[in-house]
C-alpha positions in Angstrom: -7.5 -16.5 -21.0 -7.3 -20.1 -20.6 -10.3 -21.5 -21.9 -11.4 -25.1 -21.5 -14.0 -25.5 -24.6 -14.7 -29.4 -24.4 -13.4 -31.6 -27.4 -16.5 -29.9 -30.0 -15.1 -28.0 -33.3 -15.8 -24.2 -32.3 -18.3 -22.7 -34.8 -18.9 -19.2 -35.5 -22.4 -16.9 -35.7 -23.1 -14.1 -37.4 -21.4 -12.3 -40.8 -19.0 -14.4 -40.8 -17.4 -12.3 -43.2 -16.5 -9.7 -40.7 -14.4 -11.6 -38.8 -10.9 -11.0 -40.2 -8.6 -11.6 -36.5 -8.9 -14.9 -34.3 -7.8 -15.9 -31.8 -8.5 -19.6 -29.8 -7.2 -20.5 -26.8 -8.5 -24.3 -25.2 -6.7 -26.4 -22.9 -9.0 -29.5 -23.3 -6.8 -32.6 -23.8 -9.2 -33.8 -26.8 -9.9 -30.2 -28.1 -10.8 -30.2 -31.4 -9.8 -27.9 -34.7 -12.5 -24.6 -35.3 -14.6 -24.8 -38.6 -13.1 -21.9 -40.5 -15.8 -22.2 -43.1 -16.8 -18.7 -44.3 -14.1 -17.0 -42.2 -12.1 -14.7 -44.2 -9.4 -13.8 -41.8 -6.6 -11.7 -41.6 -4.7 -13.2 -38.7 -5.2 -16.3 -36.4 -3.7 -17.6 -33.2 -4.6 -21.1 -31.9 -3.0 -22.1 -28.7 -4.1 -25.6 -27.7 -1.9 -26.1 -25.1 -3.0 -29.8 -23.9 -4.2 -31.1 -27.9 -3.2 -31.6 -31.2 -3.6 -29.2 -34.4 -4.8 -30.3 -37.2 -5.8 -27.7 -39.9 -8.3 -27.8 -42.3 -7.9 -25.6 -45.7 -8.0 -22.0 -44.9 -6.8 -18.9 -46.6 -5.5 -15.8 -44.4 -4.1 -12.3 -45.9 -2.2 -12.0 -42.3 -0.4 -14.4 -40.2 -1.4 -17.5 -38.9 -0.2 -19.1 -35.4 -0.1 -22.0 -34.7 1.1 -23.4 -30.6 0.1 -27.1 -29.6 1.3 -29.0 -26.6 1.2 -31.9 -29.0 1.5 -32.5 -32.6 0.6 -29.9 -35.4 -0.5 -31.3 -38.8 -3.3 -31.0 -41.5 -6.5 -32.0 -43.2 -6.4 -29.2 -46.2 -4.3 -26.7 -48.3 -3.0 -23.3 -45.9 -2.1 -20.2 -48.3 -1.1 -17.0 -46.7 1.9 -14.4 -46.0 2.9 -15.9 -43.0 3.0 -19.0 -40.9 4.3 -19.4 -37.4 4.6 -22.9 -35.2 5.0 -23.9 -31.6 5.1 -27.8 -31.0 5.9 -30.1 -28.6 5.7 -33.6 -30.8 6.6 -32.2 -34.3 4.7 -30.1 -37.3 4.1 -31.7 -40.4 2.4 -30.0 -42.8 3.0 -32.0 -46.7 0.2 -30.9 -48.7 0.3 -28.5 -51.4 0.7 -25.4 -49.2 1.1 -21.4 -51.0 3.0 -20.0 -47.7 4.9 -17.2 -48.3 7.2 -17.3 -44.7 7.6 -20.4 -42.5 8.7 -20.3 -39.0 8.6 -23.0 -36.6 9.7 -24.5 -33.2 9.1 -27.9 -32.0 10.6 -28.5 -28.1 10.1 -32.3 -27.8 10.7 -35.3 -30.0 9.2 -35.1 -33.7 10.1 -33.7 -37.3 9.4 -30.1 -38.8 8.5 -30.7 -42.2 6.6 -28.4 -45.1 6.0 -28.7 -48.3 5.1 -25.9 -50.2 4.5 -24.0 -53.5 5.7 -20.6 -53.3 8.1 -18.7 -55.4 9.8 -17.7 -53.0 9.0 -19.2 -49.4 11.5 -17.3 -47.0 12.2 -19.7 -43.8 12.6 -16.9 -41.3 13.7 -19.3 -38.3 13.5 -23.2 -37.6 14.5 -24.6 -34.1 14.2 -28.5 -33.7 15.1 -29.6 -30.7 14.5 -33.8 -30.6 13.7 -34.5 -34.7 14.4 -33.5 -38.1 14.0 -30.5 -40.4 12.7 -31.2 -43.7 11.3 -28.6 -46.2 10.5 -28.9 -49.8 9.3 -25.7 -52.0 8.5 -25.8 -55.3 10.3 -22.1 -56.3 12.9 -20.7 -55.4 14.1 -20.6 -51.4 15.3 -17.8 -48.8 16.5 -18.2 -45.6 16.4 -15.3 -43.1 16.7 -16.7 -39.5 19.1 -19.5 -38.2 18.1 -23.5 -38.8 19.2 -25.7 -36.1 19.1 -29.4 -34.9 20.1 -30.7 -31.2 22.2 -33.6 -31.5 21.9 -35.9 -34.1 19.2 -34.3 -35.9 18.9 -33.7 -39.9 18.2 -30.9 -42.3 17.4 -31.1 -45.7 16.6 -28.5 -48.1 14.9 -29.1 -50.9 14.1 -26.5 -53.8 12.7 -26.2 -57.5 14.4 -22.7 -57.6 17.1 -20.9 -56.6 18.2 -21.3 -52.7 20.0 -18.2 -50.8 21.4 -18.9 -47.4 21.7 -15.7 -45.7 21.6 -17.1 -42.6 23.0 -20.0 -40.7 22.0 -23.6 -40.7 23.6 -25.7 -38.0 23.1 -29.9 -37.6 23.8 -30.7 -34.3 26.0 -33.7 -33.4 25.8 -36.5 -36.1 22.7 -35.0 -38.4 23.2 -34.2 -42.3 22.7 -31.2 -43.9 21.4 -31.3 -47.4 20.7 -28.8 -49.9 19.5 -29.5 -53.1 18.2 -26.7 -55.9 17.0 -29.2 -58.8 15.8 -26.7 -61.5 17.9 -26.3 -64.2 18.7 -22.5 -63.8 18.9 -22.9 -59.8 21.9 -21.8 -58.0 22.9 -22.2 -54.3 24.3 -19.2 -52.9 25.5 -19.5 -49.2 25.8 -16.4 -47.8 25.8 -17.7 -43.8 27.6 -20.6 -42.6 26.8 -24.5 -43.3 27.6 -26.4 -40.3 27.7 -29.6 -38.4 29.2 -31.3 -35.7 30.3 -35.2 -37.2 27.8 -35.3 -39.7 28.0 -35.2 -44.1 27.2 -32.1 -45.9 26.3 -32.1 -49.5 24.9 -29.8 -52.0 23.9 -29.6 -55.3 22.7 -27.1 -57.5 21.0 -27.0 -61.1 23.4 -24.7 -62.1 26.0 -22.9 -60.2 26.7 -23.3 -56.4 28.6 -20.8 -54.9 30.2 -20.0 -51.3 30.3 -16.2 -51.0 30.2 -14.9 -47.5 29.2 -17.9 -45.8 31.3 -21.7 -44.9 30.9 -24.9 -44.6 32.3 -26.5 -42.1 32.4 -30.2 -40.1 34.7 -33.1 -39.3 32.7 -35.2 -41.7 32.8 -35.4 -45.8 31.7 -32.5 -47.7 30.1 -32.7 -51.0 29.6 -30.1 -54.1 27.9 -30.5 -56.8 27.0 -27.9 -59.5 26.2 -28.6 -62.9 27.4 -25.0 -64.1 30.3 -24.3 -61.5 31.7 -24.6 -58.2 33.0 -21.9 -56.7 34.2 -19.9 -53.3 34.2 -15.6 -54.2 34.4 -13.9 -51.0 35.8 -15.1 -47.2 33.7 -18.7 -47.0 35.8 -21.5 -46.9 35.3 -25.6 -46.4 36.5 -27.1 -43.6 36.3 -30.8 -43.6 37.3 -34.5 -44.3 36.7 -35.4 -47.8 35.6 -33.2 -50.1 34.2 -34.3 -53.7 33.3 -32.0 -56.2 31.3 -32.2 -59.4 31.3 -29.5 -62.1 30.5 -28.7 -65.5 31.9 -25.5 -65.8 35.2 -25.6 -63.8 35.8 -25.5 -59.6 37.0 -22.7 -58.6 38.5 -22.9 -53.9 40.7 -20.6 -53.9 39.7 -19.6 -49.4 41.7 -20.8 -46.8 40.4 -24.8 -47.0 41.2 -27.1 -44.2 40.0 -30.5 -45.8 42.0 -33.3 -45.2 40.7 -35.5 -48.9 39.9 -34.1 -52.1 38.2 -35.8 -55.1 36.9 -33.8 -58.3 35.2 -34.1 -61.6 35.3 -31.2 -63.9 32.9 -32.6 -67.6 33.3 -30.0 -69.7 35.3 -26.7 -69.7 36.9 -24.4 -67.1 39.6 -25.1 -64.5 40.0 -27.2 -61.2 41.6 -25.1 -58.8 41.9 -25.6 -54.8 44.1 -23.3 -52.0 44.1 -25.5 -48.6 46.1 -25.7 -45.5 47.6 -29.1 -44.0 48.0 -32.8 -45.2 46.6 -33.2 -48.1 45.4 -37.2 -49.9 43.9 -37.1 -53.6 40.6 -39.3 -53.8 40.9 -38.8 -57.6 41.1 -36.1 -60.4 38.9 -36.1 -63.7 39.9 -33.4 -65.6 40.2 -34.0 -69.7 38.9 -30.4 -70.3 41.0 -27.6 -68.1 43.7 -26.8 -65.8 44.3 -28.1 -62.4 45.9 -26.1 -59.5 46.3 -27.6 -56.0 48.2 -24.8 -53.6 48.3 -26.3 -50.4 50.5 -25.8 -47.2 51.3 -29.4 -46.1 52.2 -33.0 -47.8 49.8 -34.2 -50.7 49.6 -37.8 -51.2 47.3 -39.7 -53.3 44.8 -43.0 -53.0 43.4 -42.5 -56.5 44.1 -41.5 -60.0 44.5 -38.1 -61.4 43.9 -37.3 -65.1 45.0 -34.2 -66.3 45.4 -34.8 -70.2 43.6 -32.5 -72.5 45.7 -30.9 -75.1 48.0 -28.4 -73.9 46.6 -28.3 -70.4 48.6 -28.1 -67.2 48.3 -29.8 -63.8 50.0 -27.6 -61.3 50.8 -29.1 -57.5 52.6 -27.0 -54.6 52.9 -28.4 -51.2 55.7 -25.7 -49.8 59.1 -25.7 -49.4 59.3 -28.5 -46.7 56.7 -30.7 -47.4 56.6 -33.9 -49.4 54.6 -34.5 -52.8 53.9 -38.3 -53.9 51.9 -39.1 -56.4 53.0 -42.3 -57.4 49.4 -43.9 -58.6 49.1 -44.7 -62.7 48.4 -40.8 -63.2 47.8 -39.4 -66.9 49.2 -35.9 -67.2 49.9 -34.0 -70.3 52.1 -31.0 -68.2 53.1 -31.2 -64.7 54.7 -28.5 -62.9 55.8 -28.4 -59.1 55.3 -25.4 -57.8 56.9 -26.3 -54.5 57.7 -29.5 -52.3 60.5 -30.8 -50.9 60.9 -34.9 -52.0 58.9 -35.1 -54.9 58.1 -38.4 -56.6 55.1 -38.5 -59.4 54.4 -41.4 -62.0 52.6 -41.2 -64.9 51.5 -43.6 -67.1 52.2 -42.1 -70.3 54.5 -39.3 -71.9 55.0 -36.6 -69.5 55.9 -32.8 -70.0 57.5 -31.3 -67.1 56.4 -27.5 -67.0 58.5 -24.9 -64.5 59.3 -26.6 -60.9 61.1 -25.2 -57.6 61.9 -28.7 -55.9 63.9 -28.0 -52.8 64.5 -31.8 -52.4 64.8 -34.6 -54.7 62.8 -35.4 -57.8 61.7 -38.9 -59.3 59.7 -39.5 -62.3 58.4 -42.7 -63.5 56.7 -42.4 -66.7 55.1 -45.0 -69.2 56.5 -42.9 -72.3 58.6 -39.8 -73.4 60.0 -37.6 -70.5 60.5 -34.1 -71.8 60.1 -30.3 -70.6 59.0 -26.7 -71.6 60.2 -25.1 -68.6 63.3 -24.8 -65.8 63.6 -27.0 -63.1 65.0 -25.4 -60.3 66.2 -28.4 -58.0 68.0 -27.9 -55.4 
């Protein structure tokens, strides 16, 4: 029914108590918010198709829906199961809100952002189509239906707990994706992939971040950050320019990579390992406390230093049979060992073990100290 009710608040008569389902249709261009004041409702569906939302405090048990032909936004607190949006010039909704499931759509030019304190709030579906998508939760985070951004558009996802990405989050054309779980126990599992066209994606977990069925993938810079560990443990893979990792407890990319740069910093135990496919240039390599592992199927160069020197610790680098390895930057390894390469040339600035090698080409070591090794080199 399309109902023109004039720009007046709508009020209600009777036991207001008894009214549990709403719904409000006007298409005045100045029509105003009802007064839910004594309402204790179950479900609610405004449709203001010519006006802007904006919601005062209300509590529902149901689902509340929310469709404007303008801007949706608020003047209170809403706490319920469910929330669903329809907008034309963006939703904003940042005050303390309890909302159990968000969706939303905005068709025209403005942001979706929410903040919220539920533990969990499950983001069942967000389509932006001119704007950004910007969500803060204070608990933990679960995403059941796609995210996406027309071009140029951000996402950021921000979390106190735990965030699990069972579905897919795409930034169209130049927008960032960003995912950060800041409590010290919160992990990010991605479980769907992360993608966008051009621009950066970055995460960064409280403790463990971890790529299990899902990717992340764009012809941007990737960054990882987990302060327990960094890992891949079922198909995902990265796909990407540069890719910078930060662990505490070891890096572990062992899925079919296509980055083109990799930089890492491992603090405190556990390995650095990474499997990739095509040219490969090291950024720069902390690691004083493990093992490092690069397997990839292409040339490795370097721009920056790589320290591999804790006691009895082993730096191993394969680029195949054919392809080149040169790493002639003032490195610090304690053992290096070539798994394959064809021409490979490494310096190091101080004493350098060489572990077992298969060099099909020629070898060249420049080293600031002793030159020894604990294993064959098969140079041929």
């Amino acid at each position: 029914q399309l109902n023109d009710l004039g720009s007046s608040a709508a009020t209600f008569g009777g036991t207001l108590s008894n009214i549990r389902d709403l719904m409000l249709e006007n298409i005045h261009a100045s029509a105003a918010t009802p007064v839910f004041t004594g309402l204790t409702l179950r479900n609610l569906a405004l449709n203001y198709t010519a006006a802007a939302i904006s919601m005062p405090a209300l509590s529902f048990t149901g689902t509340a829906t929310l469709t404007s032909g303008s801007t949706i936004g608020q003047s209170g607190v809403l706490s319920g199961p469910s929330l669903v949006t329809t907008s034309v010039g963006g939703t904003t909704l940042n005050s303390a809100n309890t909302l159990s499931s968000f969706t939303a759509t905005n068709t025209g030019a403005g942001n979706i952002a929410l903040t919220n304190t539920a533990a969990p709030l499950t983001l069942a579906g967000i389509t932006q189509n001119t704007g950004n998508i910007i969500i803060n939760n204070t608990g933990a985070l679960t995403l059941s239906g796609a995210l996406s951004t027309a071009a140029n558009g951000t996402i950021s996802l921000t979390s106190s707990g735990t965030q699990t990405l069972d579905s897919t989050i795409t930034a169209g054309g130049s927008g960032t994706v960003t995912l950060s779980a800041t409590g010290g126990s919160s992990d990010i599992l991605v479980n769907a992939t992360v993608a966008s066209t051009s621009g950066a994606i970055s995460a960064t977990a409280g403790r463990n971040l971890t790529l299990s069925t899902g990717s992340i993938t764009t012809s941007n810079n990737i960054s990882l950050t987990g302060t327990g560990t960094v890992s891949e443990t079922g198909a995902g893979l990265l796909s990407g320019a540069l890719l910078t990792t930060n662990s505490v407890g070891g890096t572990t990319l062992n899925a079919a990579n296509t980055i083109s740069s990799f930089n890492a910093t491992n603090a405190s135990s556990g390995d650095i390992a990474l499997t990739n496919t095509g040219a490969l240039a090291i950024t720069g390599i902390s690691q004083t406390v493990g093992n490092l592992t690069i397997a990839n199927s292409g040339a490795i160069t370097q721009s920056g230093v790589i320290t591999v020197n804790g006691s009895g610790k082993t730096a191993t680098i394969g680029a195949g049979a054919g392809n080149n390895i040169t790493l002639n930057s003032a490195n610090d390894f304690a053992t290096l060992a070539v798994s394959s390469g064809n021409n490979v040339a490494v310096t190091d600035s101080n004493a350098l073990i060489l572990g077992a090698s298969s060099i099909s080409g020629t070898f060249a070591a420049t080293v600031g100290g002793q030159l020894s090794q604990n294993g064959v080199l098969n140079i041929s």
